[in-house]
LOLO-9997 format. One line per 8 residues: for each residue z, y, x negated of C-alpha. Coordinates in Angstrom, 3 decimals. Each point is the difference from the previous one (the first is absolute). Example, Ala and Ser with C-alpha at 12.3 -4.5 7.8 and 13.67 -1.06 7.14 Angstrom:
<atoms>
7.800 -4.500 -12.300; -0.660 3.440 -1.370 $
</atoms>
This chain:
<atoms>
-9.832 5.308 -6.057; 2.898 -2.181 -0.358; 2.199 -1.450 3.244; 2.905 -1.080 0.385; 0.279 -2.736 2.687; 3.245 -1.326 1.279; -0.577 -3.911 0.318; 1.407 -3.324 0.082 $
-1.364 -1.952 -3.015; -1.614 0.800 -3.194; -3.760 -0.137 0.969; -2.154 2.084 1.653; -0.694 -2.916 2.651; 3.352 0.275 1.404; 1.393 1.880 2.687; 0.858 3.928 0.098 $
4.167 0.117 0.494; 0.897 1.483 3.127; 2.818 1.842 -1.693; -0.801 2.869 -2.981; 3.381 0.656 -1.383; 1.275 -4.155 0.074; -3.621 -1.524 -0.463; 0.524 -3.148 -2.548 $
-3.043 1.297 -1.961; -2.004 2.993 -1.026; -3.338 -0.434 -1.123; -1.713 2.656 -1.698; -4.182 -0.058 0.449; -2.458 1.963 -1.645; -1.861 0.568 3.108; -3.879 0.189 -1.769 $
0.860 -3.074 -2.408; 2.642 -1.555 2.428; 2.011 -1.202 -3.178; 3.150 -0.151 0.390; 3.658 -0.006 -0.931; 2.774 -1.716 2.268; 3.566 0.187 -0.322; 3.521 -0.312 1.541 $
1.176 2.430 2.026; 3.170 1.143 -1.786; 1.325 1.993 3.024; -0.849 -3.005 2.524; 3.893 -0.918 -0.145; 1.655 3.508 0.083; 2.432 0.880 2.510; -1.689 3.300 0.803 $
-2.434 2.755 -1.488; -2.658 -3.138 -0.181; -3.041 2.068 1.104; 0.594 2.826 -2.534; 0.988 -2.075 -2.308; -3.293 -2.362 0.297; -2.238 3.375 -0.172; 1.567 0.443 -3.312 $
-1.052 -3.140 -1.317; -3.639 0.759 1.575; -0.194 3.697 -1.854; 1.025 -1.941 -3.317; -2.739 -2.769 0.165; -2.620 3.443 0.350; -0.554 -1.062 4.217; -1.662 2.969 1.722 $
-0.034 -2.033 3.433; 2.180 -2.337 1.677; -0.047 -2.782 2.733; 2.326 -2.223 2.117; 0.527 -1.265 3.318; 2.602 2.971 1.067; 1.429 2.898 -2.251; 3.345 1.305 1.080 $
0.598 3.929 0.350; 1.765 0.315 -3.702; -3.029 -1.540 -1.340; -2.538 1.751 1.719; 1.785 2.807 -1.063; -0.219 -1.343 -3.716; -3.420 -0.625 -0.016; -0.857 3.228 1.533 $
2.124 1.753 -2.881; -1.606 -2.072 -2.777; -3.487 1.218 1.166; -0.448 -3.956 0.974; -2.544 -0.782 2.942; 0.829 -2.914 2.132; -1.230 -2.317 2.648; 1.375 -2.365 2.365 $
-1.361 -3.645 -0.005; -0.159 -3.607 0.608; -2.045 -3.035 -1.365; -0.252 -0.774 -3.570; 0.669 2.208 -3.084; -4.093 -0.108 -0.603; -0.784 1.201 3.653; 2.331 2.543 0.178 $
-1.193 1.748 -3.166; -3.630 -0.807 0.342; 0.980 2.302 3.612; 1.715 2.867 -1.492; -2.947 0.429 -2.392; -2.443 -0.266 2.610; 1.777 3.021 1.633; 0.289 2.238 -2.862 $
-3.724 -0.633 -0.998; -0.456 1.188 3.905 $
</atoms>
């Protein structure tokens, strides 16, 4: 399954964003391989519709679940739309990933 993690850097060793919509970085992860893809966040500097806008970005790059530090109510409401699972974290990229696959193996 691919993720889509809202983080702070370009690596998987770096730390999940606290913010979904205005996270720096997305990184996409293949959660069985964890390859990965990671990207600017082309909604991180909008002046509002961020969250929606970020799940957009997440349903083109073929994401089925999602992670950050916080999702707003517009994106939860995105994500839930788009069919997108997501999960609230902290710690690095790799931990927070390795965690959501632990729980849908579960």
């Amino acid at each position: 399954m691919k993720i889509g993690v809202a983080a702070m850097g370009e690596s998987l060793d770096v730390q999940v964003s606290g913010q979904f919509g205005r996270c720096p970085y997305f990184i996409i992860v293949d959660t069985e391989t964890l390859d990965f893809e990671a990207f600017p966040n082309p909604a991180g500097q909008m002046s509002g519709g961020a969250g929606p806008a970020a799940v957009q970005e997440l349903v083109q790059h073929g994401a089925k679940g999602a992670i950050a530090g916080r999702v707003g109510p517009k994106a939860e409401q995105a994500l839930m739309a788009a069919g997108i699972q997501f999960s609230v974290a902290t710690g690095t990229v790799r931990e927070a990933v390795l965690g959501f696959s632990q729980k849908e193996s579960s």
